[in-house]
Phi, psi and omega in degrees: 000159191224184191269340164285325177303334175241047181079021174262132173212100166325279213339313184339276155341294187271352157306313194282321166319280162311331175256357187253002172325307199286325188293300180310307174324330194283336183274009198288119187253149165332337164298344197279106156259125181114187157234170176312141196159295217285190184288320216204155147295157168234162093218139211283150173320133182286169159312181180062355166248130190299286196260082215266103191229116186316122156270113183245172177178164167177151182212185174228223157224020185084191164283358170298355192297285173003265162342290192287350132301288175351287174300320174053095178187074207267017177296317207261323197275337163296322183303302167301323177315319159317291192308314172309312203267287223292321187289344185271344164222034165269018179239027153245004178116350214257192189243127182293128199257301147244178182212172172205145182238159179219113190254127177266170168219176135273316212204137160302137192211132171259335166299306173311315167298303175326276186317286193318338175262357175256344161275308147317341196270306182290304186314274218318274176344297156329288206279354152093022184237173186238136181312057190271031172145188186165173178250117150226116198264110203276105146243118228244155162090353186255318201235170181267149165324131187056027195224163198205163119238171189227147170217145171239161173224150173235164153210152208218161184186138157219152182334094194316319180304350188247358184301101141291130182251333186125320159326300174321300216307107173240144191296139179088334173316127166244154197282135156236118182320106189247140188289155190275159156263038200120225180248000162083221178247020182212158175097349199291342176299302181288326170271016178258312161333277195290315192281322178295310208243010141238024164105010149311176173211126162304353155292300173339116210226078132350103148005275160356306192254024159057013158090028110357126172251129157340289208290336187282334162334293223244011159269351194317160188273187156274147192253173193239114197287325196334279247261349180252012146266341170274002170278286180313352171300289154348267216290001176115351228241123203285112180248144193244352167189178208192123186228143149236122156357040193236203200338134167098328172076155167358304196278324197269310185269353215256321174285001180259028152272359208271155170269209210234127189081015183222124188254214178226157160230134205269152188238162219241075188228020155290172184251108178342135167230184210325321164315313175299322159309281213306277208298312172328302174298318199299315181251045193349076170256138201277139210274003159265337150296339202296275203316344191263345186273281202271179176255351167024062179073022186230090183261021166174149174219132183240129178302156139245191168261158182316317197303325196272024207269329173263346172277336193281286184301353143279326222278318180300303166330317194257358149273033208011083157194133188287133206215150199204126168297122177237338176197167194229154183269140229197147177281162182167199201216030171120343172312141164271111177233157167116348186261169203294173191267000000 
């Protein structure tokens, strides 16, 4: 017996090396030393920072994987994958630098993986970091035929004097709301439910959805704020926190940006959309679960002060991204108030 008889296949393995070269490259920033290959990746700090301080995060992308069997349409959950690590951790200010993926199999299928690294590869860009290594790990007898999971890690960096913590946060700051592109990346447990177990198809096009297919609906990418909040950054505009929106919805994230003694009340006054009506009605879910589930159309949220609250909502507005005053920091003991009951 050999190591391929017993469901490994190197060649494979260095085939797959190869055909995903070009992808990692295009994402590469000047800081990227070496090339694909090695043990480990390199890259040096960029310039310019007094106090320079490294930022990490990882995530993964869930049971949307499912859905993305299902479908055999593995483009878009690399794109989250990106997206789950970098928006979590631009939300101390930083600026995302690099990423690593890390993908399991039961069997290397290169077509299949290549979309994933080709989504992943189209995230990193977005967010303007660089695709600088990964793992992919052939394990046969562990995952069913034609199934992967993925996990990613970022690291990211910023001034310690510009770091949000939560201090910067003064009582009247208000939250402004940037819209999702759909359910992201959280919830996919519940929405395989409802679709599964009330006579749906991810084929089906709800009225609703504008002649849409569910699956393409809820395949939708998570979208990635980096490069137009570290723009408003830039550009002058005083952001005092920063929540990003995944697993709990608003009420579970919106409150750990918040400082000590202070909660937020939130006012409802964007228009929900339609994907979220839809799981609502189908699985006649109730609006303190949707809400306790989804981002129910706010996939990020950043403070201001009262004064920059019309300068903050164009400037997102002029980032094709929709922006909403959704809610104000209120004395309190850590809360969330306001959402329905």
């Amino acid at each position: 017996m050999d190591y391929r008889e017993a469901g490994v296949d190197v060649e494979a393995g260095r085939a797959f090396v190869e055909q995903i070269r070009d992808l990692v490259q295009s994402t590469h920033r000047p800081e990227v030393m070496g090339g694909l290959g090695g043990f480990s990746g390199c890259f040096a700090l960029p310039s310019g920072f007094k106090e320079p301080v490294l930022v990490s995060g990882t995530d993964g992308v869930g049971t949307k994987l499912k859905l993305a069997f299902t479908l055999n349409n593995h483009y878009t959950v690399g794109i989250d994958l990106v997206a789950m690590c970098v928006n979590d951790v631009l939300t101390v200010g930083a600026e995302p630098l690099f990423f690593l993926d890390y993908v399991a199999t039961g069997k290397l299928n290169q077509e299949q993986l290549t979309q994933v690294v080709t989504g992943i590869s189209r995230g990193c860009q977005i967010a303007g970091c660089a695709l600088l290594g990964g793992e992919t790990a052939e394990m046969p007898g562990f995952y069913q035929a034609d199934e992967y999971d993925l996990a990613g890690f970022c690291v990211g960096i910023v001034e310690k004097s510009q770091m949000l913590n939560g201090s910067q946060v003064q009582l009247g700051d208000v939250a402004i709301g940037l819209a999702s592109d759909g359910v992201h990346s959280n919830g996919f447990s519940l929405v395989r439910k409802i679709v599964d177990e009330c006579g749906y198809s991810w084929s089906d096009r709800p009225q609703i959805f504008a002649g849409k297919t569910l699956g393409e609906v809820f395949l939708t990418p998570t979208r990635i704020y980096v490069k137009p909040v570290l723009e408003a950054l830039k550009a002058g505009l005083e952001i005092h926190g920063m929540a990003h929106i995944t697993g709990g919805g608003l009420l579970e994230n919106l409150p750990r940006c918040l400082g000590q003694n202070q909660s937020i009340q939130i006012n409802l006054n964007w228009i929900i959309p339609p994907v979220f009506q839809w799981l609502a009605a189908a699985g006649a879910v109730n609006s303190t679960a949707m809400f306790n589930t989804f981002n129910m159309g706010i996939g990020f949220v950043v403070l201001v002060p009262p004064a920059q609250v019309e300068q903050a909502i164009a400037w997102f507005n002029s980032q094709d991204i929709a922006a909403y005053a959704i809610a104000q920091v209120i004395p309190g003991t850590g809360t969330l108030e306001g959402l329905p009951a």
